[in-house]
C-alpha positions as CSV (number, residue, x, y, z in Angstrom):
1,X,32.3,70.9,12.5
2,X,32.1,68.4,15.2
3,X,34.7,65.7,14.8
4,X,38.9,66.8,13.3
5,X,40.0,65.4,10.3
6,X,42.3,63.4,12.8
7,X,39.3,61.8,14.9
8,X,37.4,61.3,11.0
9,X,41.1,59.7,9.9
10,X,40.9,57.5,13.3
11,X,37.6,56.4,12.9
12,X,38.5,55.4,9.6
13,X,41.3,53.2,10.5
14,X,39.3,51.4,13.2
15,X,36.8,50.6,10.5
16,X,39.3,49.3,7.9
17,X,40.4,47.1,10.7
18,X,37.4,45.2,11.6
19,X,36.4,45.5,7.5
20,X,40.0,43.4,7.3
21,X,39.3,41.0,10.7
22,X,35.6,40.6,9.3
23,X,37.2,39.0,6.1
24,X,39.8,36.8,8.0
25,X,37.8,35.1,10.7
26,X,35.0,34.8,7.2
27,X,38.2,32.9,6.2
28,X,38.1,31.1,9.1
29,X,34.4,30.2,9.0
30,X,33.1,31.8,11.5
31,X,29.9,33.5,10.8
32,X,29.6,35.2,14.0
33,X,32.6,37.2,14.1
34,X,31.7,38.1,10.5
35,X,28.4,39.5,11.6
36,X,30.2,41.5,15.1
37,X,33.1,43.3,12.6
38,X,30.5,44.1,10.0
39,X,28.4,46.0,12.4
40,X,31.2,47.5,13.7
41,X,32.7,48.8,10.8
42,X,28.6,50.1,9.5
43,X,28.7,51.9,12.7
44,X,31.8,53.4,12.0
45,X,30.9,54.5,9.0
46,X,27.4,55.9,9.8
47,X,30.1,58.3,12.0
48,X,32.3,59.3,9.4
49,X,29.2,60.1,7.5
50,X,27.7,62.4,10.2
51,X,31.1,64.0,10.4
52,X,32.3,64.3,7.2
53,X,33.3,68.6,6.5
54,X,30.4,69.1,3.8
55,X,33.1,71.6,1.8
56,X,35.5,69.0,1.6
57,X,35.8,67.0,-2.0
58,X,37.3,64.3,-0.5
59,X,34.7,63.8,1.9
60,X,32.5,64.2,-0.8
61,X,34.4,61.6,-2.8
62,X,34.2,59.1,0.4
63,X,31.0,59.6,0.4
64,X,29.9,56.9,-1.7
65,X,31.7,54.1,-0.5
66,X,30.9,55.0,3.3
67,X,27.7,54.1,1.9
68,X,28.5,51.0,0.2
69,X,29.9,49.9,3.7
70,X,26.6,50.3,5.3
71,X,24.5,48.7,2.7
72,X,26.3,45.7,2.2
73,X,26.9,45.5,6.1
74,X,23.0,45.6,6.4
75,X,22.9,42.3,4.1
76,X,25.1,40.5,6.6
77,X,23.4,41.3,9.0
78,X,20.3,40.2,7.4
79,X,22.1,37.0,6.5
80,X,22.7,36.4,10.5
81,X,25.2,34.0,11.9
82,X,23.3,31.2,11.3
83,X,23.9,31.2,7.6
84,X,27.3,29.3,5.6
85,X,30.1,31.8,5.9
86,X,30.4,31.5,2.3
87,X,26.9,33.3,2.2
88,X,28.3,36.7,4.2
89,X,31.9,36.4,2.8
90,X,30.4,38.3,-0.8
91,X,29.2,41.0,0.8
92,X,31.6,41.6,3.4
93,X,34.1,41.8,0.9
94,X,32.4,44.3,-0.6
95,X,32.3,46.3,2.5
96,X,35.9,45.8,2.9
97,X,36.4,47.2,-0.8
98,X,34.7,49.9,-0.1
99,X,36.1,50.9,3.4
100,X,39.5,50.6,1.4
101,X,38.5,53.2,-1.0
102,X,36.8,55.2,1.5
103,X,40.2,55.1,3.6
104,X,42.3,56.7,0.8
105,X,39.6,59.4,0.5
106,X,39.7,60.1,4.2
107,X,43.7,60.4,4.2
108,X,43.5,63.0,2.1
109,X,41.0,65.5,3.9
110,X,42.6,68.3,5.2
111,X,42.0,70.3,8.3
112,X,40.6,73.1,6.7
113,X,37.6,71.2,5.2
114,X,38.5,73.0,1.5
């Protein structure tokens, strides 16, 4: 296993925080900083997802929504900056739902990856 269930948990929490900025400054209108947290928060769940323990059923069960965080990241993307906020606010609130329930997954892995 390459990454601890501590630096899995970390990375988690830095994602749920740009998945939460991503939604304010969408508040806020600003397209651009929705696109920047977005990205960030895909690329750190594409790391979760490469280090997730494969024995662990929370893992397993974060699975899904680390996913979700990455697909509906890739729409904003898609969207760009140069769209209404209002256009990348529905997805990046999805990928903030999801990071949330991908976060309660990840606080409950354990060390022992069983």
């Amino acid at each position: 296993m390459g990454a601890t269930v501590k630096e899995i948990q970390a990375q988690g929490a830095a994602m749920m925080k740009d998945a939460e900025d991503m939604v304010a400054h969408g508040g806020m209108g600003d397209t651009k900083a929705i696109v920047h947290h977005c990205s960030e928060a895909s690329r750190h769940a594409e790391a979760i997802v490469k280090a997730l323990p494969p024995a662990d059923p929370h893992g397993k069960e974060a699975l899904p929504h680390l996913l979700e965080v990455i697909k509906q990241c890739q729409r904003v993307a898609e969207l760009g900056d140069k769209v209404d906020p209002g256009a990348s606010l529905n997805p990046a609130i999805k990928a903030r739902t999801a990071v949330r329930e991908a976060v309660k997954h990840l606080a409950a892995l354990r060390e022992s990856g069983a």
